[in-house]
N, C-alpha and C positions, 0 to 999 in steps of 0.2 A: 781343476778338481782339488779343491781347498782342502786339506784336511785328509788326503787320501794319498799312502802308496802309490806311484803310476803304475799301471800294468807294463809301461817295457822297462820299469824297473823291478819289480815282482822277476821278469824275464830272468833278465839279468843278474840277480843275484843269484836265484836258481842256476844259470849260466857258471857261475864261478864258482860254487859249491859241486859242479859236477851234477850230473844225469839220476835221478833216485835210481835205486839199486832195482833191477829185474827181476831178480831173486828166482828165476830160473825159470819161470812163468813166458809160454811164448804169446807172442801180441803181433796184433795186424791188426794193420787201420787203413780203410781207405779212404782221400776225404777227398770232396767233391765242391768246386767253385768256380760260380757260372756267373760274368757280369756281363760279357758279350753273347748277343744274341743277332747273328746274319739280318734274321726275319724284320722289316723293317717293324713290324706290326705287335712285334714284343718288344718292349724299352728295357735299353740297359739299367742295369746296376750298378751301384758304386762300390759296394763292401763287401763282395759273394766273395773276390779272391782274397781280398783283407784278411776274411773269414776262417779261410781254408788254412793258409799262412799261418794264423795264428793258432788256431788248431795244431797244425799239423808242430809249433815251436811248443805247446805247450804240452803234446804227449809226447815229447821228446824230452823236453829238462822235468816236465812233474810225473811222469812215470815211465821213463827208461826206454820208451822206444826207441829201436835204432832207425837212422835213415833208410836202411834196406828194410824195416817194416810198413814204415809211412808211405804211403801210395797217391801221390798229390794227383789229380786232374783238374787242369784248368782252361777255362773260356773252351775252345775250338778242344782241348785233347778232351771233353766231358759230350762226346755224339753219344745218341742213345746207343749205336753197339760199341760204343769204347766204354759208358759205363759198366754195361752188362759183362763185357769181355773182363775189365778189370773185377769187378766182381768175383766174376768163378776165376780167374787164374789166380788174385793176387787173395782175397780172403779161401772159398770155397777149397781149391785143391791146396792150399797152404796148409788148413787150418787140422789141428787134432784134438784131442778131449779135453786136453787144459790149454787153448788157443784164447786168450781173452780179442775174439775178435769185433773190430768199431768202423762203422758208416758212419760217415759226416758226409750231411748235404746242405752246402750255401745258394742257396740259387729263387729262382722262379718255381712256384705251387701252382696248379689249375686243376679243373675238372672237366670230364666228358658226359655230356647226357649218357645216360643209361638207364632205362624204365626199369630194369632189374633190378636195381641194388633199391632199397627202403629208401633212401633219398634220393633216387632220380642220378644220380651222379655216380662216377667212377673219379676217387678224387687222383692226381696225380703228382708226378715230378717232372719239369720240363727241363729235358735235357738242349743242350746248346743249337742244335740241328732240326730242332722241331719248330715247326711251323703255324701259322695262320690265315685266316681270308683267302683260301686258296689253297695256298702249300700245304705236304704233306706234313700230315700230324703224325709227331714221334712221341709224344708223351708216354712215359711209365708209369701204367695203372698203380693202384694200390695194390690189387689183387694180380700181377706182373711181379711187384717187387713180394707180397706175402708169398710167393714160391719161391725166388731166390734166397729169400731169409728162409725158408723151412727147409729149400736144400742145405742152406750153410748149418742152421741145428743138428745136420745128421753128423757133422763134422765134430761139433760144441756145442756146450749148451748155454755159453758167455757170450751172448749176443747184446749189443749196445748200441740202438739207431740213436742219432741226435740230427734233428730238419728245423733249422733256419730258413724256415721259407714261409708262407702265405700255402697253405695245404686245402683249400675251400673256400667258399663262398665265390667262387670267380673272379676271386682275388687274386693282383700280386703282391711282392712284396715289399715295395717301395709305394710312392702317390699314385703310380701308373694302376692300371685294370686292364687284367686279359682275360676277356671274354668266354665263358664256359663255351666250348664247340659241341654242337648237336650233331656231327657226324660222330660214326665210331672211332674211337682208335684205329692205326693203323694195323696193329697186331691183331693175331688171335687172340678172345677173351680165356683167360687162361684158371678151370675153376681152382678156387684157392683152399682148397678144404683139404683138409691134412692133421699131422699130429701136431699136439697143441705144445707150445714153442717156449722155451725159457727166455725171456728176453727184459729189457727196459729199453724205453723208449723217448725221450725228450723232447717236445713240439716245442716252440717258437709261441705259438698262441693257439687259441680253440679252434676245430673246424669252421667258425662261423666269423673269426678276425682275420685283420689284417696284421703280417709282422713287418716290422717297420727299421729303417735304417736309420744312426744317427751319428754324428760325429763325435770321436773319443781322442782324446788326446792328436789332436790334428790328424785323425785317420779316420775314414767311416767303416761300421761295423755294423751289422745287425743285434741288435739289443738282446739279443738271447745268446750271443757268441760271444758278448763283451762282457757283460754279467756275470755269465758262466766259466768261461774261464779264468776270470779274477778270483772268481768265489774257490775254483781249482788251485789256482797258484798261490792264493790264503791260506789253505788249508795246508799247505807241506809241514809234517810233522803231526798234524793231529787225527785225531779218529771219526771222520764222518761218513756221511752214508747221501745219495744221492738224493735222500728226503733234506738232509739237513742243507745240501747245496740249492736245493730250487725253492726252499723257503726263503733262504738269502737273495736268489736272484728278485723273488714274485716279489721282496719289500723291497728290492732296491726299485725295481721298475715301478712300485707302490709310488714311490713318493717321488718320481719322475718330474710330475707336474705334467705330464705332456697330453695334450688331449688324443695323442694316439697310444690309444691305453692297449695293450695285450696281455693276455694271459698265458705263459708258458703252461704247459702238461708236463706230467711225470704219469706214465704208459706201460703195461704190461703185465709180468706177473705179479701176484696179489704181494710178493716181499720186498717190491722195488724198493719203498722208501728205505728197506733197512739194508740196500747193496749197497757197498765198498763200492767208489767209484771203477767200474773195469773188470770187477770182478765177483763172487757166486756168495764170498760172504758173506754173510749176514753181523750186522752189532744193534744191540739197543738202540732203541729210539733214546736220543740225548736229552738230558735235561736243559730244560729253559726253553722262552718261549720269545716269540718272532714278535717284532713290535714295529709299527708304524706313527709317524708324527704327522696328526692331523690337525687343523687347524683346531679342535676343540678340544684334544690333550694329544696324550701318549693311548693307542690302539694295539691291546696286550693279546696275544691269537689263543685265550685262555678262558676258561669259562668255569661253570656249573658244575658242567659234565666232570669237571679234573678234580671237582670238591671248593672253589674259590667262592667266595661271597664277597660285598660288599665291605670294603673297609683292607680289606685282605693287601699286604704291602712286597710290595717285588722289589728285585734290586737290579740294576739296568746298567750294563755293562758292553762297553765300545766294543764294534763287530771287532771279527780277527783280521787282524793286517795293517790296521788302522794306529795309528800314533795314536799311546797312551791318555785316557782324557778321564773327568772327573766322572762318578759316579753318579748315579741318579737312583732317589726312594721313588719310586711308583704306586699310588692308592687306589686301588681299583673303586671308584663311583658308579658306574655300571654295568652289573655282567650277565652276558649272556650264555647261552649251552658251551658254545665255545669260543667267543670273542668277547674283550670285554673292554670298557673304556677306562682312561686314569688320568690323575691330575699328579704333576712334578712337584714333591711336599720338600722334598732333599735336594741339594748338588744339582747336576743337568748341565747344559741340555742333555736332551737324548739323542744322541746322533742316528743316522739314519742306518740300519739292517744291523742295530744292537740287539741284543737279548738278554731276556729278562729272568732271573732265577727269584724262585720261592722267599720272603724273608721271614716274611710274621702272616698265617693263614686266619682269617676269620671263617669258621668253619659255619656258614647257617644253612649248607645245601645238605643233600641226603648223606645220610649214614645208613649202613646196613646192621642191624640189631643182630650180634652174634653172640652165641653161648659157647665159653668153652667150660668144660667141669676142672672143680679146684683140685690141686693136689702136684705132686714134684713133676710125674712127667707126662703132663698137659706145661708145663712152665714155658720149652721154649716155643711151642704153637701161640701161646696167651701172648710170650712177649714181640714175636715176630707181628701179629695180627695188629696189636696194639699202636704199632711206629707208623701206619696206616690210616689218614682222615678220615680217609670214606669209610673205614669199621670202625663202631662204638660195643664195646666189649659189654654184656648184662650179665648179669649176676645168676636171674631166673629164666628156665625156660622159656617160662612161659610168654616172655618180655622176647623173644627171639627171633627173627626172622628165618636164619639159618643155626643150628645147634648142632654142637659134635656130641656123638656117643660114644661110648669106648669100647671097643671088639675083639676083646682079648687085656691081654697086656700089653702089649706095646704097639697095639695101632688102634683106629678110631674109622666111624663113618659119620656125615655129614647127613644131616636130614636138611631139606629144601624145601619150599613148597608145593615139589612134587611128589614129595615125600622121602624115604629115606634111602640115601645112595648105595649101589650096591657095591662101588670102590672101596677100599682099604685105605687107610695113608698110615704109614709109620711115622709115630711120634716124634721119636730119638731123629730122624732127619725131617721136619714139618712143612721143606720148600713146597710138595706137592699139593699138601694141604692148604695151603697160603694161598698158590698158585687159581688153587677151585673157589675159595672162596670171595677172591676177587673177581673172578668169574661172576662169578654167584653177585656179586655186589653191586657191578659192571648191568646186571642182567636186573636187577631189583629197582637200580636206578633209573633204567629209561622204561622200566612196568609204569613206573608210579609217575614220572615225569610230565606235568602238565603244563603248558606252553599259553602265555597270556590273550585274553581273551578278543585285544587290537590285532592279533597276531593272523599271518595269512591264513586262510580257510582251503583243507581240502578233501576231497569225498571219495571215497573207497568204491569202487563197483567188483562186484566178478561173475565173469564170461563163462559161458561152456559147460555150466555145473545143472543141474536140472533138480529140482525140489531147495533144499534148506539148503544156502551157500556157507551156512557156518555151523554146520555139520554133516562131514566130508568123512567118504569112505577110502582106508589106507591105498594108496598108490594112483588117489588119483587127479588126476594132471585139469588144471584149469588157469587160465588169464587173468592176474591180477591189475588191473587198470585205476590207475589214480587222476581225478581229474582238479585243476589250477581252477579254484574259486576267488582266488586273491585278486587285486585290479591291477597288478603286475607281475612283473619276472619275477620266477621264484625259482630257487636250487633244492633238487631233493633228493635224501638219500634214506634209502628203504631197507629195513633188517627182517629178520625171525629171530622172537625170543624163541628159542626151543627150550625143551623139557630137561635136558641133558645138562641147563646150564651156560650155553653156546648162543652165540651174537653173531649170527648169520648173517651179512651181509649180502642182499637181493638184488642192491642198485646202488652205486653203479661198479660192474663188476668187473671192468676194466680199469675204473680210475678217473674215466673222463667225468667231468662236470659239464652239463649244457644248459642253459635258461629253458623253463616251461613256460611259455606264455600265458596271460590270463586266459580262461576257458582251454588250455592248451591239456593234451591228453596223454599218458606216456602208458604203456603196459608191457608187460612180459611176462612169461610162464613159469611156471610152478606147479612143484609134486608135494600134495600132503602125503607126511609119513608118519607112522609110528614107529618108535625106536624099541630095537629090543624083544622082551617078551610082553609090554604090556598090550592090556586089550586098550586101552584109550588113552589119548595123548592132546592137552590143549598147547593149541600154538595161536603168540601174536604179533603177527606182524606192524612195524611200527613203520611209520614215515616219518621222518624232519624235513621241515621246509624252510628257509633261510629266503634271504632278500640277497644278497652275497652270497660269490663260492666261495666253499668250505668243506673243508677234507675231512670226515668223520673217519673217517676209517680204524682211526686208533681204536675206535670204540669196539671192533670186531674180534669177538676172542677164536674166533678159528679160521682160517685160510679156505678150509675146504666145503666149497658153495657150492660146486656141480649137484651134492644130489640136494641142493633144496631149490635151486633156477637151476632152469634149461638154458644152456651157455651154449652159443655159438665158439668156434677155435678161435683165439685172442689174434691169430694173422692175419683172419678174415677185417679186421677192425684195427689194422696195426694206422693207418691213414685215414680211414674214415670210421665213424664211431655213433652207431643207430643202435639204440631199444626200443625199435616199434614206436617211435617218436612223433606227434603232431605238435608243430604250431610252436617250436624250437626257433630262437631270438638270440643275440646278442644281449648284453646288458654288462656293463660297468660295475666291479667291486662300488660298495655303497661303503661311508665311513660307518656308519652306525649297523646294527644288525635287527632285522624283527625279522620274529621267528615262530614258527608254532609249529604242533605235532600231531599227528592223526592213528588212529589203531584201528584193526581188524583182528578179532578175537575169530577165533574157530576151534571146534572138536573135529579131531581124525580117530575113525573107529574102526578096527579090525574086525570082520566080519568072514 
């Protein structure tokens, strides 16, 4: 590994600087690695104890656990009742309200028929003692472990799964295949419906891949264990968040070369990206952007959407952990909503899981037309707004998209194209007013946003409504169903512009990404609302559709989607992950991106 830190050096210095401080926070971890398997009929593994091992060495020197917290099971001590047992004694009865407690599972993934569940399957974990062709099946349902986890939330609300496994497709997790069993599980099916659960979640790959084991530093590991933990033990001293670690992993696995491509997940509730590893905090999304070396440049995770264009010059900077190397200009030649491609004009190479900061913006994508009125205290609103691409400050109203009025003396409201706000914002402190109008901006940009005409095609339908589908009486509940007109996989992810201002995100509302197949069909429910005291409210909902998954979510300015989709509890879907889905595929990050975008306009009327 040319050019790179080893990880049991990473180990080791951590080792000799001492354990990071605990800071008085209690922790429990139980991790689980499973390479022997009795069953002749399941093949072993090579890396599932590697896995645990290293695990268990790394939340030990990179955040403080003690060995009375780590709770190793391996090969033969991982039976389905010795997980289940460690389970509730060592997390469950341990755990209290500031417990940051963590499941680790290295092992074998499978599934059970089950006609019940939206895809026929109950997906699973096969524990050591579980069997096939015969013997008894011991596997731990999805909805099995979504009770354990929702018992342990009653305890905390710092819950952290990470499964290194093959979790679907009747996959495992190495070359071998084990067979989906059409008998039931042994257990009682257990319903998993409960309160909806604080947690993050880390897959290995999609329900629909294989995760795969590879050899690292003369040890094999599974590739989401090896990844991830480096990107962990890189990080000592700095301020990331579990978005910022599995962007590092997705580009190291990016430029693999391996034709055993997988896609790691990042799972659960909607602020994952922005948790502290372990723990409930939340930081900022970081600046700078995830970059891949394709054969036909440098591939910048940057787009339109961020305000970039054409010409626009980034500066490209050696990941963390890595010996010091030269710098690289980056010119972006082609961008898309959110990915975009560039040619090395400066310095280079670009090493692989660098990142790329802002240098010189060529600004030709949208700007939001804002008025503020002249005078001393509109100053620091004017000048905060101004240090902003996406706003272009007008002089005239009338030139405006959004305009402040002033409401008094020392505060203002914002008129919109819904008209004019009935909030306040105080001048003398203008973060809040900033805050909206970025909003507002965010909201203006994917209104007007039109996607090239080569770009995939797809068609809005809605279920269950009777008369005019796009004018809808307040509260009520109808199936919005998008159907894949493109001649391939396509990734999509669906919002509500609402009236409010607010980028409601519809799909996917868990996090997972799945390929829709051509002609392939996805839908899910929703409630038209009116907000407030108006009598009428226009809402539209938008789709983007990508060739590559792609994480839009930053684009979402509020968290709280329950009352615009009808959400199933996130434990229900902690291992397996269906929105009423047809005709779901695999498919390969693509290096380039096409992309296009679909609307559904509606009136909601109070009546």
């Amino acid at each position: 590994m040319s050019g790179h830190l080893g990880l049991l050096a990473l180990l080791g210095a951590l080792l000799a600087a001492g354990p990071a401080a605990a800071q008085g926070q209690a922790r429990l971890a139980l991790v689980v690695g499973i390479d022997k398997y009795p069953d002749p009929a399941i093949h072993d593994l090579s890396g599932a104890v590697n896995d645990a091992q290293l695990w268990a060495a790394t939340l030990k020197q990179r955040f403080g656990f003690t060995t009375g917290q780590v709770r190793l099971l391996l090969n033969g001590q991982a039976t389905r009742q010795g997980i289940q047992k460690a389970f509730y004694e060592h997390l469950v009865a341990q755990a209290g309200p500031g417990t940051a407690a963590v499941f680790i599972y290295s092992g074998h993934g499978s599934r059970l028929a089950n006609p019940a569940e939206a895809d026929g399957f109950d997906e699973t974990l096969v524990p050591c003692d579980s069997g096939r062709e015969g013997r008894k099946n011991l596997d731990i349902t999805d909805d099995e472990f979504n009770r354990w986890v929702a018992d342990l939330a009653q305890k905390t609300p710092n819950i952290t799964v990470i499964r290194d496994s093959c979790h679907a497709g009747g996959s495992v997790r190495a070359t071998a295949r084990l067979a989906p069993e059409g008998k039931p599980a042994a257990q009682v099916r257990v319903d998993a419906a409960g309160p909806v659960v604080s947690y993050v979640a880390l897959a290995a790959a999609r329900n629909d891949q294989l995760a795969h084991e590879r050899y690292f530093e003369g040890r094999r590991h599974g590739q989401l264990t090896w990844h991830l933990t480096r990107a962990l033990l890189e990080s000592e001293g700095q301020a990331v968040t579990w978005g910022d670690l599995m962007d590092r992993v997705r580009a190291r696995l990016d430029v693999e070369g391996s034709p055993t491509r997988q896609t790691p997940q990042l799972e659960g509730e909607a602020s994952r990206r922005e948790r502290k590893p372990f723990e409930l905090d939340l930081l900022p999304p970081r600046p700078g952007y995830e970059t891949v070396v394709t054969a036909d440049g440098v591939r910048v995770e940057t787009g339109a959407l961020f305000g970039f264009a054409e010409g626009s010059e980034l500066e490209v900077l050696p990941p963390a952990g890595e010996a010091p190397g030269e710098r690289a200009v980056v010119r972006l030649v082609d961008v898309g909503p959110t990915v975009s491609m560039g040619k090395v004009i400066e310095g280079g190479p670009v090493r692989p899981g660098s990142r790329a900061f802002e240098l010189r913006r060529m600004v030709k994508a949208f700007q939001a037309m804002v008025h503020v009125p002249p005078g001393a205290r509109f100053g620091p609103l004017r000048t905060q707004l101004g240090a902003f691409p996406q706003i272009r400050l007008v002089d005239e109203v009338v030139d405006a998209e959004l305009a402040f009025v002033a409401a008094g003396d020392r505060s203002a409201r914002l008129r919109t194209p819904d008209g004019l706000s009935g909030e306040s914002y105080l001048l003398a402190t203008p973060e809040a007013a900033v805050e909206a109008t970025l909003w507002w901006a965010r909201w203006l940009h994917l209104d007007t946003l039109r996607g090239p005409d080569s770009g995939p095609k797809m068609a809005f339908r809605v279920d269950g409504v009777p008369g005019d589908p796009r004018r809808l009486r307040d509260g009520t509940h109808f199936n919005l169903t998008l159907t894949n007109r493109h001649d391939g996989p396509i990734f999509l992810w669906v919002v509500s512009l609402s009236p409010d201002g607010h980028v409601y995100q519809l799909h996917p509302i868990d996090g997972t990404q799945e390929a829709l197949k051509a002609g392939g069909e996805i839908s899910f429910p929703v409630q038209a609302r009116v907000d407030g005291d108006r009598a009428l409210s226009r809402e539209r909902i938008v789709a983007l559709a990508t060739t590559r998954y792609t994480d839009f979510s930053f684009l979402a300015t509020s968290r709280d989607v329950a009352t615009r989709a009808v959400i199933r509890d996130p434990l229900q879907d902690l291992l397996v992950r269906t929105v009423q889905t047809r005709g779901v595929t695999p498919i390969a990050p693509l290096p380039v991106v096409n992309w296009n975008i679909a609307r559904w306009e509606l009136e909601v009327v109070k009546e």
